[in-house]
C-alpha positions in Angstrom: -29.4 78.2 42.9 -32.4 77.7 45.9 -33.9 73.9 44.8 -37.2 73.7 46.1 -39.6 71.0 47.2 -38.7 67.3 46.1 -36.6 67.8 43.0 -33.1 67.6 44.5 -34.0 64.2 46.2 -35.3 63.2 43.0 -32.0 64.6 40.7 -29.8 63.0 44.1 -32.2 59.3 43.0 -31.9 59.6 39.6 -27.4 60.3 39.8 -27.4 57.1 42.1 -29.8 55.4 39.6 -27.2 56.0 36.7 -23.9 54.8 38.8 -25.7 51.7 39.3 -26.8 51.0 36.2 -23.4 51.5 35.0 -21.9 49.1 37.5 -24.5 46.4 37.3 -24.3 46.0 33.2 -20.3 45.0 33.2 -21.2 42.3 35.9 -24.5 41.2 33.4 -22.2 40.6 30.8 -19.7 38.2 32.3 -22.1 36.2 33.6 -21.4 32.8 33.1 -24.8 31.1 33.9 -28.1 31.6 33.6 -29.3 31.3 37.4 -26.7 34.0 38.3 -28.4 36.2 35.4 -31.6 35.3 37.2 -31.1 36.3 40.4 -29.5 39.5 39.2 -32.6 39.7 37.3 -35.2 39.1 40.4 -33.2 41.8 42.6 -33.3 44.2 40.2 -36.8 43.8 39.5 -37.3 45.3 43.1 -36.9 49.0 41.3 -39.8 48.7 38.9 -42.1 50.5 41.2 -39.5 53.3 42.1 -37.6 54.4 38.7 -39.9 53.3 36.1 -38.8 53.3 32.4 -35.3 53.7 33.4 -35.1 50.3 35.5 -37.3 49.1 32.5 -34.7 49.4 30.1 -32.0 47.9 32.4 -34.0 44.3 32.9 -34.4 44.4 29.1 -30.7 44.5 28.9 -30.0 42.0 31.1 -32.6 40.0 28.9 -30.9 40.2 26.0 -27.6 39.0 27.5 -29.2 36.2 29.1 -30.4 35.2 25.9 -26.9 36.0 24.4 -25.1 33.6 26.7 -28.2 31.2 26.7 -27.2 30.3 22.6 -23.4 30.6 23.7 -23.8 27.5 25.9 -26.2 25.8 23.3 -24.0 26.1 20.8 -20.5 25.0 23.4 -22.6 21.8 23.9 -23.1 21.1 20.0 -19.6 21.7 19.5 -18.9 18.8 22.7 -21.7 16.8 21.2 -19.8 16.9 17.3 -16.3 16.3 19.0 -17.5 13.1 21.3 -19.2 11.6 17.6 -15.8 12.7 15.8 -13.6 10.9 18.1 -16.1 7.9 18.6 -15.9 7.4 14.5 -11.6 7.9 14.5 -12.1 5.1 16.9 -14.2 3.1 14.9 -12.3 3.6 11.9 -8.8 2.6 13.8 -10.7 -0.6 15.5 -12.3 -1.4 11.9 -8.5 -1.2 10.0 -6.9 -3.3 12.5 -9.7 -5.9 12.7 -8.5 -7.6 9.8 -12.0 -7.8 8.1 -11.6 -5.6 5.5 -14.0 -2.6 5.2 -16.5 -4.5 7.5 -16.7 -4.8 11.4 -19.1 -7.6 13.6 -21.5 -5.0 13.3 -21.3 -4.6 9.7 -21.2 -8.4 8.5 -24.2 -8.1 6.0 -21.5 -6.8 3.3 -20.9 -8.9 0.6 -17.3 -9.8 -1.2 -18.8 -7.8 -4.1 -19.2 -4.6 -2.6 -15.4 -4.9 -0.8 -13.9 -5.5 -4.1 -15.4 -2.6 -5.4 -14.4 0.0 -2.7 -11.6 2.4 -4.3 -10.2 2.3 -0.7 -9.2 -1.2 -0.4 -8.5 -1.9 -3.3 -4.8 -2.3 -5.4 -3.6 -0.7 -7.9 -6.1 -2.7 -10.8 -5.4 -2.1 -14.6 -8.9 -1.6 -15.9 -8.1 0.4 -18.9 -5.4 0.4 -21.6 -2.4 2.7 -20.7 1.0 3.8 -22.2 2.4 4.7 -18.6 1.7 0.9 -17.4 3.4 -0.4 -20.3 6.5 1.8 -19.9 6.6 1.5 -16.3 6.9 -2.8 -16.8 9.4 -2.2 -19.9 11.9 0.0 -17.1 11.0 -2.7 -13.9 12.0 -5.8 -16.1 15.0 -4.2 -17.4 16.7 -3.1 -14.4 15.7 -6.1 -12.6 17.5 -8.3 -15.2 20.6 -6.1 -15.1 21.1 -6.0 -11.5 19.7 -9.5 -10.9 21.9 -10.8 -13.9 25.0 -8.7 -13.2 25.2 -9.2 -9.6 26.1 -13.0 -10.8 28.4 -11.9 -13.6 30.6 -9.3 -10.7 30.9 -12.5 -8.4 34.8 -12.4 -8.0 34.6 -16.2 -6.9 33.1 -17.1 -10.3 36.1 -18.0 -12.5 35.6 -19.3 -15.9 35.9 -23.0 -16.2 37.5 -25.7 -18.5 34.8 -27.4 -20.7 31.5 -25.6 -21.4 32.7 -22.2 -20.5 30.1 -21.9 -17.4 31.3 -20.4 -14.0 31.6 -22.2 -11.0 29.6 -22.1 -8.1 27.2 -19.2 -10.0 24.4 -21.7 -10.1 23.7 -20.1 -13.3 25.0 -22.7 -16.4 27.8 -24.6 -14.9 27.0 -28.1 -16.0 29.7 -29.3 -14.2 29.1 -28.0 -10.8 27.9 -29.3 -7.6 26.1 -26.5 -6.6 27.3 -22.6 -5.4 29.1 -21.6 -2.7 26.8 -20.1 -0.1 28.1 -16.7 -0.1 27.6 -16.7 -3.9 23.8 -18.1 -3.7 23.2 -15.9 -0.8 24.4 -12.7 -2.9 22.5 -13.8 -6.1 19.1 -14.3 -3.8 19.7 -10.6 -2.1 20.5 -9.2 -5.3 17.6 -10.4 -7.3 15.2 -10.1 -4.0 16.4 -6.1 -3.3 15.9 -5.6 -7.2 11.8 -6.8 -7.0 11.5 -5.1 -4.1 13.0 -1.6 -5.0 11.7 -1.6 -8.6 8.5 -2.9 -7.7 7.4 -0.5 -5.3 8.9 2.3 -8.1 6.4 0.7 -10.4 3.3 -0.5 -8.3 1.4 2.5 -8.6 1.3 2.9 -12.8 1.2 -1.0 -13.4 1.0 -2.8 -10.1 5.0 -3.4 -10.6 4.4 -7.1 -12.0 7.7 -7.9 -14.3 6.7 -11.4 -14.6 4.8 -12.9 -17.2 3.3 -15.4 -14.5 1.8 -12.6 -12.3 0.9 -10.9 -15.3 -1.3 -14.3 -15.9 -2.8 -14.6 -12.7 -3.7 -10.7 -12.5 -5.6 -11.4 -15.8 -7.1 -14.5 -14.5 -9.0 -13.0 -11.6 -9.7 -9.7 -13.0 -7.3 -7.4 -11.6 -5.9 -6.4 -14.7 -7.0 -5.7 -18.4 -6.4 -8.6 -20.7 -5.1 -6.1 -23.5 -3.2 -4.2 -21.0 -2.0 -7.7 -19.8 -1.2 -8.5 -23.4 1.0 -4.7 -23.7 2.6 -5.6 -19.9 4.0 -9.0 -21.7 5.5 -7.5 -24.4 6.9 -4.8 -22.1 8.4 -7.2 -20.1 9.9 -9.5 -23.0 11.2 -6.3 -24.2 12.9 -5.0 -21.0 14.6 -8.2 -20.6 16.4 -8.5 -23.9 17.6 -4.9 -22.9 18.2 -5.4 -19.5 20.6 -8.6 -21.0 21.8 -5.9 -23.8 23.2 -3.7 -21.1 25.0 -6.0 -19.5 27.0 -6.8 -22.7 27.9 -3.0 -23.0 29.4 -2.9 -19.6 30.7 -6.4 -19.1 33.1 -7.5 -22.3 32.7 -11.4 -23.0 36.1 -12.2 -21.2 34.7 -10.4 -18.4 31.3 -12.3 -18.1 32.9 -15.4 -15.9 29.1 -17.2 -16.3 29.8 -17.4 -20.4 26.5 -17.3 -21.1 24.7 -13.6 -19.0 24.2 -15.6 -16.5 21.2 -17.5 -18.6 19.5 -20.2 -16.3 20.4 -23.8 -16.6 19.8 -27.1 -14.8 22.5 -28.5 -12.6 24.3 -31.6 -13.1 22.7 -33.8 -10.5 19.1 -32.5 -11.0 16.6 -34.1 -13.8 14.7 -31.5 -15.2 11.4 -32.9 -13.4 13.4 -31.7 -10.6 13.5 -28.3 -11.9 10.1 -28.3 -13.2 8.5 -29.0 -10.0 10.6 -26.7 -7.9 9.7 -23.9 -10.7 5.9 -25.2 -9.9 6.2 -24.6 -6.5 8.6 -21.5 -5.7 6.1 -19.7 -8.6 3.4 -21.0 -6.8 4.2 -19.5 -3.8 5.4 -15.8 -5.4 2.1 -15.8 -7.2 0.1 -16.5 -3.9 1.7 -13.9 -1.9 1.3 -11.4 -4.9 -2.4 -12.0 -4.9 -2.8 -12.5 -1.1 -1.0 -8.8 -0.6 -1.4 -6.6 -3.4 -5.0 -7.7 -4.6 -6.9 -9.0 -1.6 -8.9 -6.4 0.3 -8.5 -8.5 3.2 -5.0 -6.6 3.5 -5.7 -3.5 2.4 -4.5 -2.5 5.8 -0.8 -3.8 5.2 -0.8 -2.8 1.2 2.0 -0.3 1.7 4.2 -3.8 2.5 2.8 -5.8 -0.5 5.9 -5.1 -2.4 8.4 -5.7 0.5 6.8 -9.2 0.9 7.0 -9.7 -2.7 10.7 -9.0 -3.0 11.1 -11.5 0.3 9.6 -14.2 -1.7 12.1 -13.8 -4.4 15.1 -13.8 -2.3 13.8 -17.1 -0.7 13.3 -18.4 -3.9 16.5 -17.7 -5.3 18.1 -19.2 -1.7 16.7 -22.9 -2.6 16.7 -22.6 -6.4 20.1 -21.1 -7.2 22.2 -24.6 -7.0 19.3 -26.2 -8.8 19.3 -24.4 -12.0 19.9 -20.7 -11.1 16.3 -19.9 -10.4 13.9 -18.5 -12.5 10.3 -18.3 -11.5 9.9 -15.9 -13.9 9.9 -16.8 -18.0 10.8 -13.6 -19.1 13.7 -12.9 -17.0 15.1 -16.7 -18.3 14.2 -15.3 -21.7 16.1 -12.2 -22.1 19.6 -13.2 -20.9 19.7 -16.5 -23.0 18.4 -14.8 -26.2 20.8 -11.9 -26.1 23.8 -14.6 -25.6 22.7 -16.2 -28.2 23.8 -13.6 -30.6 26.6 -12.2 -28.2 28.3 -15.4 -27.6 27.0 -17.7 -30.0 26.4 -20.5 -27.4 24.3 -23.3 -28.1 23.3 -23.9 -24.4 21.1 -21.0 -23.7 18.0 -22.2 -24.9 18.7 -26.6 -24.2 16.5 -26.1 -21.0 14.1 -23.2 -21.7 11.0 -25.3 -21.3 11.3 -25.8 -18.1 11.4 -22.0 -17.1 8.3 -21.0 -19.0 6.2 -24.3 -18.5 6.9 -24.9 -14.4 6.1 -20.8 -14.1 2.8 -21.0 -15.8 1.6 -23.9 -14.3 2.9 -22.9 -10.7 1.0 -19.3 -11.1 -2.2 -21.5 -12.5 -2.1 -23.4 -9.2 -1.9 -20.2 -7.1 -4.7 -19.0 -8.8 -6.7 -22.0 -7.6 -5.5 -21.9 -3.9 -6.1 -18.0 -3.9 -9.8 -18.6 -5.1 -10.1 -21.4 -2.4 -9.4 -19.0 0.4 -11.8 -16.3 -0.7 -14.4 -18.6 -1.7 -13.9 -20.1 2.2 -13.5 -16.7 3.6 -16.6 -15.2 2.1 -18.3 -18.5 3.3 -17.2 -17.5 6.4 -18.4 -14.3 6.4 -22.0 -15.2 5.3 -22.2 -17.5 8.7 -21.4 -14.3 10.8 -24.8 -12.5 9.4 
């Protein structure tokens, strides 16, 4: 074929015009910044007045994956943007929960006690309507706690029945004629009955805020933090689960067996008046129901609620550790209820119910007084807040 004139130099122009098209739209696309896109842009602009349409078509290409890359980078910087914010509020969130100010920070003092009490998220588990599963749930805490509590005193094997009344000595638990327990026998009675709240409380904290204890029952009512019908329903749950907690123990321990004489029913010591008992009933209740309302109620520890019911068991165990040689500890009228009406019938004795005043009156008036000291701190605490406004 003879080519004549121009048209092989413009065929030879319009091949090398192709390659480098073909080379130059790769390197476009991996660009990773505008201003190289734009100098790539600017040099290839030079062709315009040579190729025409064809050269055209390449800057609109290059164009479009400026623009491409353009909205890549807006959108990477959002993406920066949202994560900064995201980890900026994680780190408010874990400054605000260990600041120890509830839901609100220094920034945030304008909040007022109402609006804390009514966040879901801080508060306890609070009994505002009537249910079944709350009233089961105290019936199965009281009665375990009464077995084990009970029958950790009956298996002592350093209790031995004694002449007289029939009471065991050193169980701290009816012996009129003891001085007092042996320390490894209070020390097991207070771990026993301590482990028992703790265990079976936090079993039970999430259907009826794991009470057992007609005095923290009270106090719930009092300040609101739990229905006074289901309140009512808890109490009768609890009466019953003691009289069947104290019921068990007579299937698996025979009479000659039960070294106490009695289920290990509280009594006062000789040696102790029973203002003596009353007041340390007062106090020891006084303090269970403080830290009850202080850690399970409070949003001021919502932060450390998960240990509400650890604390709670602690404060029984110390309890039990003063109280025992006193008169067997109680601090709690229906677990002093169940054990001395059940042996009653069982063993026909007439001491179970000579002091049972004592365990229902210094209760009630001990979780009364808690009450009072609880509403003094938050009274002085949302005081406090106020002045930070």
């Amino acid at each position: 074929m003879v080519f004549s004139g121009r048209q092989p130099r413009s065929s030879f122009t319009a091949l090398l015009l192709l390659v480098h098209i073909l080379e130059t739209l790769p390197t476009c696309a991996a660009a990773i910044s505008s201003s190289e896109l734009q100098s790539t842009v600017s040099a290839e602009a030079r062709c315009y007045g040579h190729v025409g349409d064809t050269c055209g078509v390449e800057l609109r290409q290059l164009r479009i994956a400026e623009q491409h890359i353009d909205a890549e980078a807006t959108k990477s910087a959002q993406s920066l943007n949202n994560s900064n914010f995201n980890t900026h509020r994680d780190t408010s969130n874990i400054s605000r929960r260990f600041s120890g100010t509830f839901e609100v920070t220094l920034g945030s003092t304008n909040a007022s006690m109402t609006d804390m009490e009514s966040n879901p998220d801080v508060e306890a588990v609070v009994q505002k309507d009537v249910t079944f599963v709350g009233f089961f749930a105290e019936f199965v805490g009281t009665m375990f706690y009464v077995f084990i509590g009970c029958g950790s005193v009956m298996s002592m094997s350093a209790h031995e029945p004694t002449e007289g009344d029939g009471h065991a000595e050193g169980s701290g638990h009816g012996n009129r004629n003891s001085k007092g327990g042996n320390g490894n026998a209070i020390l097991q009675t207070a771990c026993a009955f301590g482990f028992a709240m703790a265990v079976l409380s936090y079993a039970t904290f999430h259907y009826s805020g794991g009470q057992m204890n007609v005095a923290v029952t009270m106090a719930l009512v009092i300040h609101g933090k739990c229905n006074a019908v289901q309140g009512l329903l808890n109490f009768l749950a609890q009466m019953m689960g003691t009289c069947c907690g104290a019921g068990l123990l007579t299937v698996v321990y025979p009479p000659e067996k039960d070294p106490t004489g009695m289920l290990a029913s509280n009594m006062i010591k000789p040696g102790w008046s029973r203002a003596n008992a009353l007041a340390a009933e007062m106090i020891m209740t006084l303090l269970l129901v403080f830290v009850v309302l202080e850690t399970a109620t409070n949003p001021m520890a919502a932060a450390n609620r998960e240990l509400a019911s650890l604390a709670i068991g602690l404060v029984v165990f110390l309890a039990h550790l003063v109280l025992v040689p006193v008169d067997g500890c109680s601090i709690n009228p229906t677990r002093s209820f169940g054990p001395a009406f059940i042996a009653r019938m069982h063993y026909t004795s007439k001491y179970t119910f000579l002091h049972m005043w004592v365990f229902w009156v210094g209760p009630l008036l001990g979780s009364l007084m808690a009450c009072t000291l609880h509403a003094i701190f938050r009274s002085t605490a949302f005081h406090d807040l106020k002045d930070l406004k």
